[in-house]
N, C-alpha and C positions, 0 to 999 in steps of 0.2 A: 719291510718285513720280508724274508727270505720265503719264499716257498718251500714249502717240503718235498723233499724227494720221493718220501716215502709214502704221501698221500697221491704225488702222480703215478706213482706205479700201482697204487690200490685203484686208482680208477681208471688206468690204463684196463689193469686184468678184468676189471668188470665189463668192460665191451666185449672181451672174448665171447666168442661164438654168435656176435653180432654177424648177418651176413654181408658180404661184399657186395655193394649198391653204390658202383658209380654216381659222384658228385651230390652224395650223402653224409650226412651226419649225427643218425639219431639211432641210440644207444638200443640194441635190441631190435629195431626195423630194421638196418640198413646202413654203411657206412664203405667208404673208400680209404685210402693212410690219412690224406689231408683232414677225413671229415671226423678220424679219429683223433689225432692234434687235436684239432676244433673244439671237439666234445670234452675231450680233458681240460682244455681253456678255460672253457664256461663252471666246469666245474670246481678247480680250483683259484683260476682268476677272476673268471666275473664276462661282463660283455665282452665278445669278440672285437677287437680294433678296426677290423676291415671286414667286410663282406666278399666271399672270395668272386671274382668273376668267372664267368660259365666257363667250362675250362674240359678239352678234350681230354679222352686217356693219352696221349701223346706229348701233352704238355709243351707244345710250341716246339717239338723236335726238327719237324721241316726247317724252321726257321731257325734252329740253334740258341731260342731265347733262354734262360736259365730262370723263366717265371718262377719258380719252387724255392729257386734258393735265394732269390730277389727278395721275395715274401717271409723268408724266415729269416733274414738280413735287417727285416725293415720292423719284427716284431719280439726276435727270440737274440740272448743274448749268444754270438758266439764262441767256441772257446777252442782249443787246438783240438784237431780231431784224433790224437794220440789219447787222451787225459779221459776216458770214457768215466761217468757215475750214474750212481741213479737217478730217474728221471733225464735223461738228455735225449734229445730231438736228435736222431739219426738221419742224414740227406745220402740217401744211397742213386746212384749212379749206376744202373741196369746192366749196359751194355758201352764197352769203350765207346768212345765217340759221340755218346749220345747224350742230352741233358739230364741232368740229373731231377729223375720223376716217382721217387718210391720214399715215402719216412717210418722211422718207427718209432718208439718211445722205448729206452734203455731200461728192463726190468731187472737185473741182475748185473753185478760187474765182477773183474775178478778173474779168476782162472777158469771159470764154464758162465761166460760174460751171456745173456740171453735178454731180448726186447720182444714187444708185445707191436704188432701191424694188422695192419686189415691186406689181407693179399690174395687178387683175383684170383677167383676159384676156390679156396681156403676161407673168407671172411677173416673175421678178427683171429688172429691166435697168437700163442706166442713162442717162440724160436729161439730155437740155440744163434749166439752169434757168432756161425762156424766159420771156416777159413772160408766156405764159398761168399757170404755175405759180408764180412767181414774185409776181403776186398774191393768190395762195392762202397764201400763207405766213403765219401768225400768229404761232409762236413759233420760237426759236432755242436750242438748251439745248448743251452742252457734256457727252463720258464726264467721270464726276467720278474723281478720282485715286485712285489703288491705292497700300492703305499699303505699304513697304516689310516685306520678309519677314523 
């Protein structure tokens, strides 16, 4: 069974104004981008597949690991990061050179394309996906589908 797009974007925007609480994940406490992922998970898929490991704001930058996008490789389906729709797991890439450590969820697409993130200092909100963001984007993934019950 497909998941709806339309239901992760309904509970993407419900975290808004969750605030920004590293290495959290709960709707209304407290949440970081990861722990918002997370919290849409549970809500339209069900248990989390992996428990994320403790994990700095840095995201293994010293070391050049690409934890973040290892992790949505290993969970979320992905798909050419040209082809934007609703619902898709944005892997945005900060700063040239550096691992790619910030997601958001795709709330609008189209010609004023906008996604919903948790972003230090800001919490939950949601954002235009302007030129400045919008070259930070590296990859594109898709919720993968829920077997029927």
């Amino acid at each position: 069974m497909r998941v709806d797009a339309f239901r992760i974007v309904e509970e993407a925007r419900s975290w808004i104004g969750t605030p920004y609480i590293h290495q959290m994940a709960a709707r209304g406490a407290g949440t970081d981008c990861l722990g918002l992922v997370r919290g849409v998970w549970r809500s339209v898929i069900g248990r989390e597949p992996e428990a994320p490991p403790a994990y700095s704001m840095d995201w293994a930058e010293p070391q050049g690991q690409e934890l973040l996008w290892d992790a949505a490789l290993r969970h979320l389906v992905p798909k050419d990061v040209g082809h934007m729709a609703l619902g898709d797991v944005i892997l945005f890439r900060m700063r040239d050179g550096s691992v790619a450590k910030h997601l958001g969820i795709q709330s609008q697409a189209g010609d004023a394309p906008r996604f919903v993130h948790a972003y230090s200092g800001h919490g939950v909100v949601e954002s235009a996906l302007s030129a400045p963001w919008a070259r930070r984007v590296v990859a594109r993934f898709q919720f993968p589908d829920v077997e029927a019950g």
